[in-house]
C-alpha positions as a Markdown table, in Angstrom:
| # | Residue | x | y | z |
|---|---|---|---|---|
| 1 | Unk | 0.0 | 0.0 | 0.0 |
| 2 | Unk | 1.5 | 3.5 | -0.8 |
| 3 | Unk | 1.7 | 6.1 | 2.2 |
| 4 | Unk | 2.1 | 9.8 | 1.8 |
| 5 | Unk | 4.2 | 11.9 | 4.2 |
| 6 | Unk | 5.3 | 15.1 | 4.3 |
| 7 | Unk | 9.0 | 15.9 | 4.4 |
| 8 | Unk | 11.4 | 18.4 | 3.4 |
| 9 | Unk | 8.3 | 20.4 | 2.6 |
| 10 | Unk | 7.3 | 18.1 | -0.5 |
| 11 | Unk | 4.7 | 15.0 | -0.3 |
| 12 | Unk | 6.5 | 11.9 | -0.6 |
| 13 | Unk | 4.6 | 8.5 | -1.6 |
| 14 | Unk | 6.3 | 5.6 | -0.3 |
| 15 | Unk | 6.5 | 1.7 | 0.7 |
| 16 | Unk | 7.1 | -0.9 | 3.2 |
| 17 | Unk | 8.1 | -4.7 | 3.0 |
| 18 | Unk | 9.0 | -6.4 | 5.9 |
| 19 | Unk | 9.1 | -6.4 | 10.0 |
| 20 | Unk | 9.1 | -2.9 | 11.5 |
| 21 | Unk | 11.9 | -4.8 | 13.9 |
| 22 | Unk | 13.7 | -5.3 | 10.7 |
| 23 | Unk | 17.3 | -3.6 | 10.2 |
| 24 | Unk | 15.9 | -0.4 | 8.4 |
| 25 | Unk | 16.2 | -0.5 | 4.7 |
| 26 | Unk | 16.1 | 2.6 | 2.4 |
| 27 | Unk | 16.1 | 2.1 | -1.6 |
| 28 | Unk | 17.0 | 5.5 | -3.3 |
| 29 | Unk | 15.8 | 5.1 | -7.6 |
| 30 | Unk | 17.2 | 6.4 | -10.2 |
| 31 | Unk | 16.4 | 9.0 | -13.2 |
| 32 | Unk | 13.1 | 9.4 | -13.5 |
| 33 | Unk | 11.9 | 6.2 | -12.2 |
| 34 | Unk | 9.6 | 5.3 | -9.8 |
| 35 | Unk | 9.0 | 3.2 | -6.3 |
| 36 | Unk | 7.5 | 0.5 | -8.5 |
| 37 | Unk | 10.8 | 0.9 | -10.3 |
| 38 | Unk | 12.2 | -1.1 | -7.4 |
| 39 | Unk | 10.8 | -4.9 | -8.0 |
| 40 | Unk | 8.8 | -6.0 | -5.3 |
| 41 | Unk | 10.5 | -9.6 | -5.7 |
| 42 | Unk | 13.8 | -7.9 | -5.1 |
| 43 | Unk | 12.1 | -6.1 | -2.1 |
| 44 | Unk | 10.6 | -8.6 | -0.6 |
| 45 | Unk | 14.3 | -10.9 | -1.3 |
| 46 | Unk | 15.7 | -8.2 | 1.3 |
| 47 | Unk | 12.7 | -8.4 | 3.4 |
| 48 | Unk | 13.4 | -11.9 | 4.2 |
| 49 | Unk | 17.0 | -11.6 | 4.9 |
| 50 | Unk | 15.5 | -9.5 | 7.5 |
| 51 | Unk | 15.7 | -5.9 | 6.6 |
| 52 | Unk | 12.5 | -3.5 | 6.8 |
| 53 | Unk | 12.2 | -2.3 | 3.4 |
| 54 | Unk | 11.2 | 1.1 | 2.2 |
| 55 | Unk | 10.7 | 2.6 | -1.5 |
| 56 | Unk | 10.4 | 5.8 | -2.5 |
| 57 | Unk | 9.4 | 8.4 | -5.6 |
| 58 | Unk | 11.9 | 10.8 | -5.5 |
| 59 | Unk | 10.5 | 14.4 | -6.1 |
| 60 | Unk | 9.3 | 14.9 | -9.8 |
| 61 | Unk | 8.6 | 11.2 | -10.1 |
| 62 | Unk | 5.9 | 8.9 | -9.6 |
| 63 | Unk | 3.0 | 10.2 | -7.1 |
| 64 | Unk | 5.4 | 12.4 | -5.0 |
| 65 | Unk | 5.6 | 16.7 | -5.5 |
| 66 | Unk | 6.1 | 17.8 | -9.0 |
| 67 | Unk | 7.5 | 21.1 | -9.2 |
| 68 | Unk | 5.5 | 21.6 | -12.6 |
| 69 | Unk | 5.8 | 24.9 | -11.9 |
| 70 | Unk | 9.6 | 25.2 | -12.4 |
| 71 | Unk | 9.2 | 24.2 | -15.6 |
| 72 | Unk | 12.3 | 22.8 | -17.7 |
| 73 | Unk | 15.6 | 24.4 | -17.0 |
| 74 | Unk | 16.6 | 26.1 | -20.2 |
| 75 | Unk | 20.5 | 25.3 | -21.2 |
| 76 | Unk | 22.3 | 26.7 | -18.8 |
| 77 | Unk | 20.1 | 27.8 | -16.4 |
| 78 | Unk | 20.4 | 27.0 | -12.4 |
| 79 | Unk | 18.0 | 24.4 | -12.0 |
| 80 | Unk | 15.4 | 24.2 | -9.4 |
| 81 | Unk | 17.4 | 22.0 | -7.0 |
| 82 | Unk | 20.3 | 20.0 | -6.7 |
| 83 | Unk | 21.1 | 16.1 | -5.2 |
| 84 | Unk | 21.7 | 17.9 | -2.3 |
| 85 | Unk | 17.9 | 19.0 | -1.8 |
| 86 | Unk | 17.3 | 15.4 | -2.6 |
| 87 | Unk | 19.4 | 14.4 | -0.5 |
| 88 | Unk | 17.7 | 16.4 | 2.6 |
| 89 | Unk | 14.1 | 14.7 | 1.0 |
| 90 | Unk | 15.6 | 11.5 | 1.8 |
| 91 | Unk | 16.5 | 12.6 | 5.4 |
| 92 | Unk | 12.8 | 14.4 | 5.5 |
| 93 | Unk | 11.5 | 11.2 | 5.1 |
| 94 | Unk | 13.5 | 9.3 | 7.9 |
| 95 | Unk | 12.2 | 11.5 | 10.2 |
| 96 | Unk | 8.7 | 10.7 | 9.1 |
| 97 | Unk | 9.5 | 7.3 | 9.3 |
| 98 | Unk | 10.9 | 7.7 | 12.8 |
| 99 | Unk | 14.3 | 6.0 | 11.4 |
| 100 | Unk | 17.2 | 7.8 | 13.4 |
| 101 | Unk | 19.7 | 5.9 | 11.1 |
| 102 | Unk | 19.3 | 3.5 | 8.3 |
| 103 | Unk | 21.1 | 1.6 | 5.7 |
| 104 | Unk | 21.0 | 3.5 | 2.6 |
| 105 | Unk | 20.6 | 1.5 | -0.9 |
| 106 | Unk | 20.9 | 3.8 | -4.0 |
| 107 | Unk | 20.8 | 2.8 | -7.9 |
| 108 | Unk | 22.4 | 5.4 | -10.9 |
| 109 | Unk | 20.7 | 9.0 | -9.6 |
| 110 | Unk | 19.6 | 7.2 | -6.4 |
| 111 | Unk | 23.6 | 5.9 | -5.8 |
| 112 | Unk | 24.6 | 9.7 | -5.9 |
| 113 | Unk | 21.7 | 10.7 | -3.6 |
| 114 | Unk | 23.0 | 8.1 | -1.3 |
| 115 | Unk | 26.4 | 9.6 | -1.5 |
| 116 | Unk | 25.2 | 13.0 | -0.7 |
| 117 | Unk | 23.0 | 11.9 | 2.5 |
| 118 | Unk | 26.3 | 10.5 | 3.6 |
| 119 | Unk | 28.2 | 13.0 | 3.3 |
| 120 | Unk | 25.1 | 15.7 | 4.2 |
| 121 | Unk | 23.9 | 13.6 | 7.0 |
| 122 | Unk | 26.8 | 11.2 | 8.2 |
| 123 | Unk | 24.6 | 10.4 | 11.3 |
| 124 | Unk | 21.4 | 9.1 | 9.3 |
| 125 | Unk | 23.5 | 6.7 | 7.6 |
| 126 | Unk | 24.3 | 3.2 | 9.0 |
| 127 | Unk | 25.9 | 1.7 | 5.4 |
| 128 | Unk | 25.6 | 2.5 | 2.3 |
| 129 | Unk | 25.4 | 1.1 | -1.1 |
| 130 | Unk | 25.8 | 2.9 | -4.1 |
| 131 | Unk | 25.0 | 0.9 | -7.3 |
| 132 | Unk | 25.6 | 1.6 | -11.0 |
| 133 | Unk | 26.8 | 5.0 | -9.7 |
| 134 | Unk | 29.4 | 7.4 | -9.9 |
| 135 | Unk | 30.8 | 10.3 | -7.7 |
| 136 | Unk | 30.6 | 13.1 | -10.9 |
| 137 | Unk | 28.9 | 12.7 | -14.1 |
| 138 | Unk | 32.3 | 14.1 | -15.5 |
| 139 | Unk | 34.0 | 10.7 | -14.5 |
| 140 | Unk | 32.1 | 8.0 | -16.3 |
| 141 | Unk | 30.1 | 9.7 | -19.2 |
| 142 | Unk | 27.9 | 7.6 | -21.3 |
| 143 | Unk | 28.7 | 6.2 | -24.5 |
| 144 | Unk | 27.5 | 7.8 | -27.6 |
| 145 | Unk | 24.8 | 5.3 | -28.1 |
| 146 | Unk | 23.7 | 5.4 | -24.6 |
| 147 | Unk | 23.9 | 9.4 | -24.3 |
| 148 | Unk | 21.5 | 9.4 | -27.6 |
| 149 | Unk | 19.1 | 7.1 | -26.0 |
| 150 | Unk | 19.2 | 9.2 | -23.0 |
| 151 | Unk | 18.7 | 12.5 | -24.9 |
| 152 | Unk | 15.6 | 11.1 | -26.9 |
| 153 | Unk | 12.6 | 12.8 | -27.4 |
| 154 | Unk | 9.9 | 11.5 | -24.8 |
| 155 | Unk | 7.2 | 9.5 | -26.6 |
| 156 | Unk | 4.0 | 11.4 | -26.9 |
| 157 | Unk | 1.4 | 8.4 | -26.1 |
| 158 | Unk | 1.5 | 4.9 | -23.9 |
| 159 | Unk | 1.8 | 2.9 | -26.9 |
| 160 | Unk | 5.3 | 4.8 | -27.9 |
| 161 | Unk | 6.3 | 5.4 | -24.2 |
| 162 | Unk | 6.3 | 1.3 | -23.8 |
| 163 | Unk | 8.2 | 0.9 | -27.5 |
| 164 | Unk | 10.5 | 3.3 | -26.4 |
| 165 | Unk | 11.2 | 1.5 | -23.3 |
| 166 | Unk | 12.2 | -1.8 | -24.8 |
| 167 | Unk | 14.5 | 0.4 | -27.2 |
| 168 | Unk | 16.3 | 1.7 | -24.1 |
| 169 | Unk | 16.8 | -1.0 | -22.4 |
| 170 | Unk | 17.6 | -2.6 | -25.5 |
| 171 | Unk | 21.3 | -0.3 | -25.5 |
| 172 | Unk | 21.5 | 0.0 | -21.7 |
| 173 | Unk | 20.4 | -3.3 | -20.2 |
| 174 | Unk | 22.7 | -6.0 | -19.4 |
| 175 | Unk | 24.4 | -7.9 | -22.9 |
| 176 | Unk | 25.4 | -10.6 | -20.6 |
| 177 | Unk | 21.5 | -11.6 | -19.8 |
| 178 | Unk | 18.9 | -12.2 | -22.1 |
| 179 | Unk | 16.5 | -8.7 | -22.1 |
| 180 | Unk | 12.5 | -9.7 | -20.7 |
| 181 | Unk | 10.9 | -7.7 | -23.3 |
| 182 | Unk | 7.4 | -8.9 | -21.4 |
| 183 | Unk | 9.0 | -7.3 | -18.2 |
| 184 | Unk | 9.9 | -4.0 | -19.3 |
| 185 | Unk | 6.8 | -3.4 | -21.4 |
| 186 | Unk | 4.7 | -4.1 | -18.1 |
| 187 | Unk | 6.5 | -2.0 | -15.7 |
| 188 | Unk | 6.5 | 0.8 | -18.6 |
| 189 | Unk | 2.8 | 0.7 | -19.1 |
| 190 | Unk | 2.6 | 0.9 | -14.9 |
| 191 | Unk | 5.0 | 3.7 | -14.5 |
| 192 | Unk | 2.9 | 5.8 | -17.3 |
| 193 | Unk | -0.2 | 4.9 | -15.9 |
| 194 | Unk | 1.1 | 5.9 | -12.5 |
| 195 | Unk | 2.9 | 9.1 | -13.8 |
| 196 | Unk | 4.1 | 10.1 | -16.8 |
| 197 | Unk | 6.3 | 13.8 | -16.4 |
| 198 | Unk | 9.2 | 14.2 | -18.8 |
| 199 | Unk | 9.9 | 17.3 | -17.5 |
| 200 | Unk | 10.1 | 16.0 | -14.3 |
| 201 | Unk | 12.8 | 13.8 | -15.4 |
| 202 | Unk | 14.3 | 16.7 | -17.7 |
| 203 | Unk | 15.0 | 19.0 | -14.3 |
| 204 | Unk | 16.0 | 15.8 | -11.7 |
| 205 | Unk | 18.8 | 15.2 | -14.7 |
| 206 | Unk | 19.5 | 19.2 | -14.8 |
| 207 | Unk | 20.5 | 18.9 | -11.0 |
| 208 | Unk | 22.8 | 15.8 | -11.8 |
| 209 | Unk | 24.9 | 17.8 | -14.2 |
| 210 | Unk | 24.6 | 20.6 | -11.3 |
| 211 | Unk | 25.6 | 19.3 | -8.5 |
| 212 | Unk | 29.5 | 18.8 | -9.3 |
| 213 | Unk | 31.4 | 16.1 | -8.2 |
| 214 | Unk | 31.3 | 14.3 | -4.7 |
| 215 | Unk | 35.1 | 13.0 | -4.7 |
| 216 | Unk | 36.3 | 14.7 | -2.5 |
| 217 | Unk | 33.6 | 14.8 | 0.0 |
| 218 | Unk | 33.5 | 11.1 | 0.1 |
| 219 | Unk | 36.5 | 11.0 | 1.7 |
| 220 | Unk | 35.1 | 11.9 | 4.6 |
| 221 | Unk | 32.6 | 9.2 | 4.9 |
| 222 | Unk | 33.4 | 6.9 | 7.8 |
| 223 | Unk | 30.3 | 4.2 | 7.4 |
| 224 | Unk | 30.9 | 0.8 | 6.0 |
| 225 | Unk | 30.2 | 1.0 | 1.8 |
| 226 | Unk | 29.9 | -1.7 | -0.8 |
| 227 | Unk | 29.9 | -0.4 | -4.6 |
| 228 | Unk | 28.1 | -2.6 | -7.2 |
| 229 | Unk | 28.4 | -1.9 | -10.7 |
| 230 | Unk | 28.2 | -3.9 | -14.3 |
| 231 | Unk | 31.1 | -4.6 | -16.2 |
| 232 | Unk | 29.1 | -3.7 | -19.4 |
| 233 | Unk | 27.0 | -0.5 | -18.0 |
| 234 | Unk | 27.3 | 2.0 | -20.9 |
| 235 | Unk | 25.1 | 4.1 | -18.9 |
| 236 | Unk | 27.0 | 4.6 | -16.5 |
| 237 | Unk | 30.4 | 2.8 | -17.3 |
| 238 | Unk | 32.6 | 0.8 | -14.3 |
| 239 | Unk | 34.7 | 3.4 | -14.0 |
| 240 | Unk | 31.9 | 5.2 | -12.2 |
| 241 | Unk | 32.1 | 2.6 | -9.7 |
| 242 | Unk | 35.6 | 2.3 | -9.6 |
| 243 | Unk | 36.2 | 5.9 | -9.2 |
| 244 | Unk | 33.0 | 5.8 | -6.0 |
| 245 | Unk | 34.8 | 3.0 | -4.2 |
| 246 | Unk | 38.4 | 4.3 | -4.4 |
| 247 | Unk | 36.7 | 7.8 | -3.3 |
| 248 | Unk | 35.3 | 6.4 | 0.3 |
| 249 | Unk | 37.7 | 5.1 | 2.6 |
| 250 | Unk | 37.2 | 1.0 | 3.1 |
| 251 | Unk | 34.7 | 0.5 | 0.7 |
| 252 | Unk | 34.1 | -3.1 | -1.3 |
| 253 | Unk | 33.9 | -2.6 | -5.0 |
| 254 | Unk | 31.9 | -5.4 | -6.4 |
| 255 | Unk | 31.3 | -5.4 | -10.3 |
| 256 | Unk | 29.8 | -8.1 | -12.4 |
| 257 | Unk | 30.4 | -9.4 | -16.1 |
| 258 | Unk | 27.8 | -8.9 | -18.5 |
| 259 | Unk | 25.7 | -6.9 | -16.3 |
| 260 | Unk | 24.4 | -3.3 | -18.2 |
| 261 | Unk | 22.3 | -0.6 | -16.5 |
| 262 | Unk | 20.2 | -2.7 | -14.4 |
| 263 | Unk | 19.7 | -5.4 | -12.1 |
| 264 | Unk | 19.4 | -8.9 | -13.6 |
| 265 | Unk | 16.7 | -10.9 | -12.0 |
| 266 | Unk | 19.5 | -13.7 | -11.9 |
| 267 | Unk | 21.7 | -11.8 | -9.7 |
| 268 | Unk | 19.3 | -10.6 | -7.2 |
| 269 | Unk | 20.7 | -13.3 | -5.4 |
| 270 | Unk | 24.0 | -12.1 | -5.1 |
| 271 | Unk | 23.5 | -8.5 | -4.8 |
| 272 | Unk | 21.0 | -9.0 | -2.2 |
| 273 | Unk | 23.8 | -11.1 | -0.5 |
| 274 | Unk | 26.3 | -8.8 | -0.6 |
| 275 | Unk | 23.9 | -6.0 | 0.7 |
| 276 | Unk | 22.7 | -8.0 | 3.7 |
| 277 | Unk | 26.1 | -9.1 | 4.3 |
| 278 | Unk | 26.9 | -5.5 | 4.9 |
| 279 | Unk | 23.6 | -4.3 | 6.7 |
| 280 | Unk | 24.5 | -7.2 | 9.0 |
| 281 | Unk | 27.7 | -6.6 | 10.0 |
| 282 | Unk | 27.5 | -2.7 | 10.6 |
């Protein structure tokens, strides 16, 4: 069932899976994806290994606050926030939780959330794990193909939103792992029916490009930190990853052949090993 709270002065729409008593769990998504973004199969994987689970829409995605108003940044304009502001959403929504401190979980735009909350809000933080994520956008730059794919036009109907998604994930999903077409064009038609807000999407990717690099910040970070990342992410290429795990002191850099963009339903296993293996020993 999807709660609304209100934090850091926006609405947020969020989640649950699992025991309140669980080890609390925070998944961060990415570019303009949504909660749903977050498979529940994967969710409830975590739930049983014990964590209590939340997913959230970030601002400007899914059933959270748009700031239609803001309209699309024109080229190079300030935007109308940063991953910093998102950043203090996520911590707005701890506190509405009642979570003190929780493990952090971020993927692409949600890994560099992460990052900022840990560096914004060391306390809040028990561990975190940034995934298919880098420290600057200047670091690990898509490839062409990927960049175009990223740059397209927004389809203007459902029918072309969910042909358009099988085309992305076509360049940016994981070569290694045969692509669920069946999958994709589901979770498509869901997140349009839920929300559908290009623009949206076109001002959380103006603050990426904003917010400057994390490098050096990260060096203060202090929590225990796993990095995962795909060997064949064009997205988001390894050395995204690389260049997140050398950047925070201890962390484990975990990266996995043939994996793209996203997460492989036949790795959940692992990655959801790896993450509990670190929630658990914090």
């Amino acid at each position: 069932m999807t709660t609304h709270v209100t934090a850091n002065g926006i609405d947020i729409a969020y989640e649950s899976f699992g025991s309140p008593e669980g080890r609390p769990l925070l998944l961060i998504m990415g570019l303009g994806a949504q909660l749903i973004h977050w498979d529940e199969e994967f969710c409830e994987l975590l739930a049983e290994q014990g964590h209590h689970v939340v997913r959230f829409d970030n601002r400007d995605a899914g059933l959270s606050t748009h700031l239609d108003q803001a309209g699309l940044p024109a080229h190079g304009a300030a935007p109308p926030y940063l991953l910093d502001d998102m950043a203090d959403d996520t911590a707005g929504l701890m506190d509405a939780l009642g979570w003190p401190r929780a493990h952090v979980v971020g993927a692409s735009m949600g890994g560099m959330i992460a990052q900022a909350l840990a560096i914004r809000h060391p306390a809040r933080v028990l561990t975190l794990t940034s995934i298919m994520s880098t420290p600057s956008p200047e670091i690990a730059p898509p490839t062409a193909e990927a960049a175009a794919i990223l740059m397209a036009r927004p389809a203007a109907d459902r029918e072309g939103v969910l042909a358009q998604a099988v085309r992305t994930w076509s360049v940016i999903g994981s070569p290694g792992y045969e692509l669920d077409r069946e999958r994709v064009t589901t979770l498509a038609g869901l997140a349009y029916d839920r929300c559908f807000d290009p623009a949206g999407t076109g001002r959380q990717l103006a603050a990426i490009m904003a917010s400057g690099s994390r490098v050096e910040a990260l060096g203060r970070v202090s929590v225990p930190a796993l990095v995962l990342h795909g060997e064949a992410d064009q997205l988001v290429p390894v050395a995204g990853g690389r260049a997140t795990a050398a950047a925070i002191p201890g962390a484990r850099l975990v990266t996995y052949p043939g994996m793209g963009h996203d997460l492989p339903r036949a790795l959940w296993p692992e990655i959801v090993g790896e993450i509990t293996k670190l929630t658990s020993g914090a």
